[in-house]
GUDRENSE-509497 format. One line per field, with one value per residue (C-alpha): residue in one letter; x, y negated, z negated. Coordinates in Angstrom, 2 decimals. Example, Ala and Ser with C-alpha at 12.3 -4.5 7.8 and 13.67 -1.06 7.14 Angstrom:
residues 2
residuo	A; S
c1	12.30; 13.67
c2	4.50; 1.06
c3	-7.80; -7.14
end
This chain:
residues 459
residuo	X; X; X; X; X; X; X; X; X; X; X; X; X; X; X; X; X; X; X; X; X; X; X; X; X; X; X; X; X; X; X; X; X; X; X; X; X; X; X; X; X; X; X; X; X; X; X; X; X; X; X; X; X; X; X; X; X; X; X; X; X; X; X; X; X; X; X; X; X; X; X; X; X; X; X; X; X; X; X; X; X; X; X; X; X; X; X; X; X; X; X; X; X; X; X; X; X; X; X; X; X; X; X; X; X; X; X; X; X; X; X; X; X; X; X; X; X; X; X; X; X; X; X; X; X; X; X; X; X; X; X; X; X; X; X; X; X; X; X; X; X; X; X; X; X; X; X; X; X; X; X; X; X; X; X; X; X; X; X; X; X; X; X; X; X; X; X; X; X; X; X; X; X; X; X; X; X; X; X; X; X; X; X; X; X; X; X; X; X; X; X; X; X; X; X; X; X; X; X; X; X; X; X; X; X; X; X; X; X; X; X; X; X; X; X; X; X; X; X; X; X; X; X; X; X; X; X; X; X; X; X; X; X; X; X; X; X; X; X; X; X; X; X; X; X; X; X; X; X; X; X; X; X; X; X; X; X; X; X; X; X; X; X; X; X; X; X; X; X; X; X; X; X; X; X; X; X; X; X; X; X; X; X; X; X; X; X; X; X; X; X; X; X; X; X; X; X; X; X; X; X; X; X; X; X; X; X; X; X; X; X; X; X; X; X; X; X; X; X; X; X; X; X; X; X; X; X; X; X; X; X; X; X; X; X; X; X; X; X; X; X; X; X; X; X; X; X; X; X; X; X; X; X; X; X; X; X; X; X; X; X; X; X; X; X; X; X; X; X; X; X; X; X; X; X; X; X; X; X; X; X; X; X; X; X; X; X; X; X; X; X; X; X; X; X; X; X; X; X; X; X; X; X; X; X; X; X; X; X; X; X; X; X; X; X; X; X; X; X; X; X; X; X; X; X; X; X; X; X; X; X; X; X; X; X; X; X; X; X; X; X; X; X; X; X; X; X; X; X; X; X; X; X; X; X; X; X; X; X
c1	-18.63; -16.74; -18.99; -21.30; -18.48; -17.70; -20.87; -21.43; -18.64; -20.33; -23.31; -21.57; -19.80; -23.05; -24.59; -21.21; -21.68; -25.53; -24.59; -21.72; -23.96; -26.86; -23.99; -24.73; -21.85; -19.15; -16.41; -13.71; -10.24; -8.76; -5.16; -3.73; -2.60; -4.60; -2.36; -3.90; -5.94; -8.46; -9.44; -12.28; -10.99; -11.82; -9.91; -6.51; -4.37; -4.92; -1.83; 1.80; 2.15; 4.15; 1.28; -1.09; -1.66; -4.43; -7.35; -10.13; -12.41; -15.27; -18.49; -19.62; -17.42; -16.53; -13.50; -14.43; -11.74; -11.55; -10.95; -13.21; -14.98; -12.66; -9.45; -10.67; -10.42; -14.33; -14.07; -16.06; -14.09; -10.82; -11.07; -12.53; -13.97; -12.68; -15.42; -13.57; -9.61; -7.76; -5.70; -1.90; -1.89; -4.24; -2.13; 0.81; -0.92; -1.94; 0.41; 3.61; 5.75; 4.54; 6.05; 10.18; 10.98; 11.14; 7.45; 6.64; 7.66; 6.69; 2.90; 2.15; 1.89; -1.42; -4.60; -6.04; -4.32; -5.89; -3.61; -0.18; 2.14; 3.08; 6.45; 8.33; 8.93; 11.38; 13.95; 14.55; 18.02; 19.22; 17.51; 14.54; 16.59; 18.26; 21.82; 19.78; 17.12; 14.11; 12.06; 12.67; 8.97; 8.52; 5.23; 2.25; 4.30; 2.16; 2.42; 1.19; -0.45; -3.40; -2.45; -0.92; 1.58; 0.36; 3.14; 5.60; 3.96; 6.84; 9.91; 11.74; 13.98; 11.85; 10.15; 8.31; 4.36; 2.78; -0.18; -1.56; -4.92; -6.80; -7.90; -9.62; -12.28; -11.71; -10.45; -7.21; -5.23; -2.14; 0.46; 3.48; 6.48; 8.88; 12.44; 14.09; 15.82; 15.41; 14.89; 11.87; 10.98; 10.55; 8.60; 6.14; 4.95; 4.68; 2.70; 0.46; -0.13; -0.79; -3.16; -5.16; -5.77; -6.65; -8.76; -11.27; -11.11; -11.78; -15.69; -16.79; -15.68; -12.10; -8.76; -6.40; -5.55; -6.91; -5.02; -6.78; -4.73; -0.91; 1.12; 4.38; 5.55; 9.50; 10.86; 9.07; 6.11; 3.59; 0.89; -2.45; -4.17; -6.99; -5.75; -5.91; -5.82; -3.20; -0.95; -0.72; 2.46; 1.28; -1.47; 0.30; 2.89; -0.33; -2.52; -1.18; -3.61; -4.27; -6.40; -7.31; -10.16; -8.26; -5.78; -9.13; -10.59; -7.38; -6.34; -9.41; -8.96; -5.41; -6.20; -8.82; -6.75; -3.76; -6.74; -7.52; -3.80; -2.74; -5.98; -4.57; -1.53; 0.22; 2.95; 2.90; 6.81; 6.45; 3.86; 4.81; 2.83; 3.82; 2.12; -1.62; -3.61; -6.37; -9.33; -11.30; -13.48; -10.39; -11.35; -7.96; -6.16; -3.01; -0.56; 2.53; 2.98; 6.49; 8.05; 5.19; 5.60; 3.33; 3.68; 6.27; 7.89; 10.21; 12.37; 14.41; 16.41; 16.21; 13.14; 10.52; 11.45; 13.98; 11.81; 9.19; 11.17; 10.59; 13.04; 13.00; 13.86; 17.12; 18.19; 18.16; 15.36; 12.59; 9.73; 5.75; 2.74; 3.73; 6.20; 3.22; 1.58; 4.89; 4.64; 0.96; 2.24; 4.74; 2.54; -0.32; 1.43; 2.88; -0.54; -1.11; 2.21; 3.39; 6.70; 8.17; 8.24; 11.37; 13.80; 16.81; 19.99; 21.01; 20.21; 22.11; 20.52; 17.52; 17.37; 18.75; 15.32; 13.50; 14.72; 14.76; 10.95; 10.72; 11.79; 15.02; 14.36; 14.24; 17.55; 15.84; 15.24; 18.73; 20.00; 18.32; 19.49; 22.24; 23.19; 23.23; 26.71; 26.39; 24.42; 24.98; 27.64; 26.05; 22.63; 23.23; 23.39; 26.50; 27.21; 27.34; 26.70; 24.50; 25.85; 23.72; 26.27; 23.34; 23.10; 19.63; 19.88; 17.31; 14.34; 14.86; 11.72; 8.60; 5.51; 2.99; 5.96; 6.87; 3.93; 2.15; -0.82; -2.90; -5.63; -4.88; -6.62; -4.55; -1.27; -2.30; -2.52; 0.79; 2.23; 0.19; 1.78; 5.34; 6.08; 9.69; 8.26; 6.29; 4.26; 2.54; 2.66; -1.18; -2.58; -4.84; -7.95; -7.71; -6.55; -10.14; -11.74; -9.43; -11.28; -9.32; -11.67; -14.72; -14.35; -16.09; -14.20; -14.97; -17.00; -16.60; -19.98; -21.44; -22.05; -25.47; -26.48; -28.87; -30.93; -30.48; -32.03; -30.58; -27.41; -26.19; -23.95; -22.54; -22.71
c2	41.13; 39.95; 39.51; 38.03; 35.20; 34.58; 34.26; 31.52; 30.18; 29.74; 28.65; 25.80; 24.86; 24.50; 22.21; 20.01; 20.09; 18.74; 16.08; 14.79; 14.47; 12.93; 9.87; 6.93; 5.60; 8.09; 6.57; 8.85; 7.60; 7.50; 9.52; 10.13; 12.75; 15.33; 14.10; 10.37; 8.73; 5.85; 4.43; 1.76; -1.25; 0.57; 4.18; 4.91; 7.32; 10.93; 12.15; 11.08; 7.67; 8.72; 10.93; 8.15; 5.77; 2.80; 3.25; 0.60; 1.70; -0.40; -0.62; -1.84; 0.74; 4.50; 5.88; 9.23; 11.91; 15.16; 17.00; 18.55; 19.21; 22.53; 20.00; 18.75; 15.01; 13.95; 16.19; 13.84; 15.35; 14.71; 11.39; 7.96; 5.73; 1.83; -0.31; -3.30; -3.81; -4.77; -7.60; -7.54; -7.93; -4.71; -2.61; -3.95; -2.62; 0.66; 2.14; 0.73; 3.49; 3.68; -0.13; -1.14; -3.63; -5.68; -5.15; -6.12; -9.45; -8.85; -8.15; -11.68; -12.99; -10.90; -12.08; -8.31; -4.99; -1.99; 0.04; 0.77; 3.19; 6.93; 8.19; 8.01; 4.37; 1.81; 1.50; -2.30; -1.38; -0.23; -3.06; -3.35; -3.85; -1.16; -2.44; -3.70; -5.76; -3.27; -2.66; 0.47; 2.18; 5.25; 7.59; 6.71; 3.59; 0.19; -2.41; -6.04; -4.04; -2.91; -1.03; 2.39; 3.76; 6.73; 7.10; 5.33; 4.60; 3.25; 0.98; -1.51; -4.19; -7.01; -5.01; -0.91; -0.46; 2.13; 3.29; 2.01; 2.64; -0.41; 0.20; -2.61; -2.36; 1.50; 2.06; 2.77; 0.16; -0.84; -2.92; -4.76; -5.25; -7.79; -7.53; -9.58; -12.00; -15.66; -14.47; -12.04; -14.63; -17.16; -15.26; -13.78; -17.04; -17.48; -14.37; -14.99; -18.74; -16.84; -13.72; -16.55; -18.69; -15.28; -14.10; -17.36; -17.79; -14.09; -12.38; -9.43; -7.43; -7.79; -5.84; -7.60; -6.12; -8.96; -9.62; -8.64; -10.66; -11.45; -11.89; -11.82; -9.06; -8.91; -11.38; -9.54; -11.05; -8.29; -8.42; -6.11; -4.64; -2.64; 1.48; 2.26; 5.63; 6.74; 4.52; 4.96; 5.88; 9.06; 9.70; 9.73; 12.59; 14.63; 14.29; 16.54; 15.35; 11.70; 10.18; 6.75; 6.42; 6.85; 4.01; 1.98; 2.14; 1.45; -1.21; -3.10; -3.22; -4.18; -7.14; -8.73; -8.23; -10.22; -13.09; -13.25; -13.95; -16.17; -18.30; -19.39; -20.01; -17.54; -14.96; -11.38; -10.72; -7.15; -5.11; -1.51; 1.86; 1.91; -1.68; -0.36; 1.66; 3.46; 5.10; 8.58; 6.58; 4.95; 1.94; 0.01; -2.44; -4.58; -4.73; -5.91; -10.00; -10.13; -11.50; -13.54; -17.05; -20.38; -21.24; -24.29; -22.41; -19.61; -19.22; -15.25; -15.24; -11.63; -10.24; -7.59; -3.86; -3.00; -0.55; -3.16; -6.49; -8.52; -9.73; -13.81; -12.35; -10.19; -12.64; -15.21; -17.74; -19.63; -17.27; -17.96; -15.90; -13.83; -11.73; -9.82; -9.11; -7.32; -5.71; -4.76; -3.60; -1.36; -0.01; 0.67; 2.65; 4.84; 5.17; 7.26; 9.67; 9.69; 8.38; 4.92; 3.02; 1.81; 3.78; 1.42; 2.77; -0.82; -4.04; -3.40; -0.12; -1.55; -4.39; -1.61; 0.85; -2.50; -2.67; 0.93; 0.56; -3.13; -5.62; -7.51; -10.79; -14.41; -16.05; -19.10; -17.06; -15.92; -19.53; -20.28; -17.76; -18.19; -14.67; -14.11; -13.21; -9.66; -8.05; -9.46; -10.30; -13.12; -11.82; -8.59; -6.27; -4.35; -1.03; 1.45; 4.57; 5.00; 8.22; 10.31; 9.76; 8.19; 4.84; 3.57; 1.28; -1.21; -0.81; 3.57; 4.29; 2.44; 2.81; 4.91; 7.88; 7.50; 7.48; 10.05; 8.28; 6.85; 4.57; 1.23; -1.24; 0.48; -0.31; -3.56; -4.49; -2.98; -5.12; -8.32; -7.35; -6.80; -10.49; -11.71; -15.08; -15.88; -18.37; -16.20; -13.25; -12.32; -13.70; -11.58; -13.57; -12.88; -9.58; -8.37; -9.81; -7.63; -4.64; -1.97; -2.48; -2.60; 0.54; 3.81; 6.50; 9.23; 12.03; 15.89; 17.41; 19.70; 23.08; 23.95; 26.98; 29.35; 32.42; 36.11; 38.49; 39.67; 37.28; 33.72; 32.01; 28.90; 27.50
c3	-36.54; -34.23; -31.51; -33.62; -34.58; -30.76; -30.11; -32.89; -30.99; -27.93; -29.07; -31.42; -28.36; -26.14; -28.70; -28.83; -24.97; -25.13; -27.40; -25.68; -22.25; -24.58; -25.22; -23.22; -24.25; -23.94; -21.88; -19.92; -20.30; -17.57; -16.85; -20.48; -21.67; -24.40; -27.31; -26.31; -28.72; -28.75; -32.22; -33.68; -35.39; -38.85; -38.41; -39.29; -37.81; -38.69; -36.65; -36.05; -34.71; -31.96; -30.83; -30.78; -27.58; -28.38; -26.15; -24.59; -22.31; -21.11; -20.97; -18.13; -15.93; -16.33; -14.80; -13.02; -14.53; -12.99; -16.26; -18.29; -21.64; -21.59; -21.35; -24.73; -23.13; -24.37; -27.44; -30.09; -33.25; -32.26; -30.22; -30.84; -28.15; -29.17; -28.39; -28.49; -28.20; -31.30; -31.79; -32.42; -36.08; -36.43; -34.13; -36.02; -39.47; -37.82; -35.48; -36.99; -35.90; -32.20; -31.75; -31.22; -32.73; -29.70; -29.08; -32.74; -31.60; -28.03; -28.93; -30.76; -26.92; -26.27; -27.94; -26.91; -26.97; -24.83; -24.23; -26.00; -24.20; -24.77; -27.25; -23.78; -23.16; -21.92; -24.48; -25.43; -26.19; -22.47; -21.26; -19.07; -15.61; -13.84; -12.35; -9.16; -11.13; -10.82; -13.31; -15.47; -14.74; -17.30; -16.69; -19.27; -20.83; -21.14; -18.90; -20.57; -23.31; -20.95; -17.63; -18.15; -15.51; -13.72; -11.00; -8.67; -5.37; -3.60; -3.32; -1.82; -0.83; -2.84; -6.02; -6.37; -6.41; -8.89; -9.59; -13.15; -14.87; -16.06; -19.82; -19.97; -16.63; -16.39; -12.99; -10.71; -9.25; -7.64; -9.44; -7.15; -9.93; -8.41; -9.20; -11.64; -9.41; -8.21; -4.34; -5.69; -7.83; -4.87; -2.30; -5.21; -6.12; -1.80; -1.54; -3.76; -2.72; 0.63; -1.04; -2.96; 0.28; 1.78; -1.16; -1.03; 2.50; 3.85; 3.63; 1.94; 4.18; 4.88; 6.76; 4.72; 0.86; -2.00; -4.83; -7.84; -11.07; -11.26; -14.08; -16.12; -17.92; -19.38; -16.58; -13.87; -11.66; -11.18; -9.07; -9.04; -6.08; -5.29; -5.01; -1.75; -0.01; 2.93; 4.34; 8.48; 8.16; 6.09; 8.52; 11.43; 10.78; 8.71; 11.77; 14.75; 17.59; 18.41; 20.77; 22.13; 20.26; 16.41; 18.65; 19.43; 15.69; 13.95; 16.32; 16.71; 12.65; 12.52; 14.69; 12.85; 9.88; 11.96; 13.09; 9.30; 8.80; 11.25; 11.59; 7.96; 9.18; 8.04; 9.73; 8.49; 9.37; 8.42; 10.08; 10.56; 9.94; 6.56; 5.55; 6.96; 5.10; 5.51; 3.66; 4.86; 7.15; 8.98; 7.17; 7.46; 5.28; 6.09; 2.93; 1.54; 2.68; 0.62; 3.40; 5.11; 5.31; 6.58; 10.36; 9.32; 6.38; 8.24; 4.95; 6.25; 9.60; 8.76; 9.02; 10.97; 9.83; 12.84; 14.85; 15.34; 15.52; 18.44; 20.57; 19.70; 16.04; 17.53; 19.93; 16.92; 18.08; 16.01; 15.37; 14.98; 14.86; 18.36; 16.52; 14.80; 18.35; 19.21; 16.09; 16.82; 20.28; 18.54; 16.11; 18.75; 20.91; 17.75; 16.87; 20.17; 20.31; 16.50; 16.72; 16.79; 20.40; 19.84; 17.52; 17.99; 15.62; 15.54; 17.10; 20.25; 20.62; 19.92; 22.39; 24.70; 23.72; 25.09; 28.08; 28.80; 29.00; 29.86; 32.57; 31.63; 29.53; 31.64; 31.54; 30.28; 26.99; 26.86; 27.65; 23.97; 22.04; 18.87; 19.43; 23.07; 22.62; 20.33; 23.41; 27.08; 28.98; 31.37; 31.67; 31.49; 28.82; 27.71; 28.31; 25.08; 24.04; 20.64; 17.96; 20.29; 23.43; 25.06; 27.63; 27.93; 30.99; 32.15; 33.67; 33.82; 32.39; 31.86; 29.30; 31.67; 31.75; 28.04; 26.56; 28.52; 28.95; 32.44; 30.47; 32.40; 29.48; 27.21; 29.39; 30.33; 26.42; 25.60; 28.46; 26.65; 23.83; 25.02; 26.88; 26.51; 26.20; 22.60; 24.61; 26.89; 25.06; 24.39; 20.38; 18.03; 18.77; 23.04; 22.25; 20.32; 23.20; 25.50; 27.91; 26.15; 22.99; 25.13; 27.16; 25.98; 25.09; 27.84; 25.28; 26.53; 27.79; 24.80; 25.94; 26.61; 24.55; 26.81; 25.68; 27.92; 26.46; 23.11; 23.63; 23.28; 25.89; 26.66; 30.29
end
């Protein structure tokens, strides 16, 4: 008997499995959970309302979920595919409990509801601000009544980035939440002035990250992205061997990215392995403009993550489009060994990690400089140890010895790159057109495979 029951089972479940594939209009939905459910305009809840999550998926694209019919996620008797979203009123009449009372008033500002958050959610009554203005992101809570938080990507100085699910479109995608403050506020609205004039001015087929929608949501500008894969950062300390031609294909990338930017006017002010991603291919994409600014707009004295600041920037001069090449420089030759160029503790140490590899600056640049005072005495720098107990004096090593390397385009670029003076230091557009990018990558002889006999062997 029972065999014959489990095998009823089995057979039921096949037929449930044929039907659901027979659906042309199944939809998956996306990352929630197995107690999420979607519901028609005309079904009530069956469950507890703090079980429920309201569901839109789309027609027009299907979000590819690694679960299965096993995980119960396209089970047709327990879930309901919405075909349309509701409007606030309905979700009002029926999921009352699921709502605060804050979003009961919150809601009436949507005209279409998608998606409406897990039991876990921001609570209304701690406020939506941690002490330092961020946002207070909770796994599977709603954000704008449509985009449901899947993790944190990352944070920092101006906002955090996680990764959402669209209910609306079905797919993945990145959402920038700005903090709540008026300096946030400010360069949001610049960026994405700047990611719009990027966005309509850039083809197809571009290195630099397009801004997808941006809105407000509880005081906070958020702006969507397209989900990208592995930042540079990440592949550089998950890939053990480098060679020039991963430095060619990612560089060659980066720059036409940096063309894209500057030929529209704009200055990055923040390029660093961490702000270029990449997809399986080496496909690269340049992120994160929070800080960017037009040519004639330099609104931060204090800008250029440390490692790859360039010199005009320490030394307290006006900055322009050259202080991304030094940045490029930077990043380039990290690219290669794995590890920053210059891994200055401070600004001292960091001008002195300079000119450890480099020839000391003109005076006529020092003449100019605000802060000239901080780091040289005359023209020359100070002496001082780092934590380490090291002195890194001028001019005691140079870029052939520390980066290991004897490709002469490669150095010569680096040296383009690296000019004390913004004026002649080498721009995006000569620098794609420079022999380093032209040159062949020697390829290793394959083996030729030779018969003897009964044996193989390789000459």
């Amino acid at each position: 008997m029972r065999n014959s029951e489990s095998v009823k089972r089995i057979n039921l479940k096949l037929v449930d499995i044929q039907k659901a594939n027979s659906l042309k209009r199944i939809q998956k939905l996306g990352p929630s959970s197995k107690r999420t459910l979607a519901y028609p305009l005309s079904l009530t809840s069956r469950k507890k309302d703090s079980e429920v999550a309201l569901v839109y998926c789309s027609e027009r694209k299907t979000h590819k979920s690694r679960r299965t019919l096993s995980d119960g996620v396209f089970d047709l008797e327990s879930r309901k595919v919405a075909k349309k979203p509701l409007n606030h009123l309905e979700v009002i009449k029926v999921f009352p409990k699921i709502l605060s009372s804050y979003e009961k008033t919150e809601i009436s500002n949507y005209s279409k509801i998608y998606y409406l958050g897990k039991q876990n959610k921001v609570n209304p009554e701690l406020g939506f601000d941690d002490l330092e203005c961020y946002y207070r992101v909770v796994k599977g809570d709603h954000i704008a009544y449509r985009y449901e938080v899947v993790c944190i990507l990352g944070k920092g100085c101006f906002g955090e980035v996680v990764k959402a699910f669209d209910h609306k479109k079905g797919e993945y995608l990145a959402i920038k939440i700005l903090r709540n403050t008026e300096t946030s506020q400010v360069q949001g609205l610049v960026e994405v002035n700047i990611l719009r004039d990027l966005r309509e001015n850039s083809g197809a087929k571009s290195n630099v990250v397009k801004l997808k929608k941006h809105f407000k949501f509880r005081s906070h500008l958020c702006l969507c992205f397209e989900l990208l894969d592995i930042s540079l950062y990440e592949f550089l300390k998950k890939k053990s061997v480098k060679s020039i031609s991963t430095v060619k294909k990612v560089g060659y990338q980066i720059l036409k990215g940096l063309e894209e930017i500057h030929n529209m006017g704009v200055i990055h002010c923040d390029l660093k392995p961490e702000n270029v991603m990449l997809n399986r291919s080496l496909e690269v994409k340049i992120i994160d403009l929070g800080t960017s600014c037009y040519f004639n707009s330099n609104y931060f004295t204090y800008i250029q993550s440390r490692f790859y600041r360039a010199p005009e920037v320490i030394l307290g001069l006006s900055y322009s489009r050259p202080i991304d090449m030094w940045s490029f420089g930077c990043v380039l030759a990290e690219i290669l060994t794995g590890r920053p160029l210059f891994p200055g503790e401070n600004e001292f140490d960091q001008l002195s990690c300079i000119m450890q590899l480099l020839k000391p600056p003109p005076g006529y640049i020092l003449k100019n400089s605000l802060r000239k005072h901080l780091f040289f005495e005359g023209n020359k720098l100070r002496v001082q140890r780092n934590s380490r107990g090291q002195i890194r004096l001028p001019g005691s090593s140079s870029l052939e010895r520390h980066l290991k390397t004897t490709d002469l385009g490669f150095l010569d670029l680096l040296s383009k790159c690296f000019e004390w003076d913004p004026g002649k230091r080498i721009t995006a557009k000569e620098a794609l057109k420079h022999k380093f990018f032209k040159q062949r990558v020697p390829s290793k002889k394959p083996r030729r495979l030779f018969r003897h006999k009964s044996m193989l062997f390789f000459s």
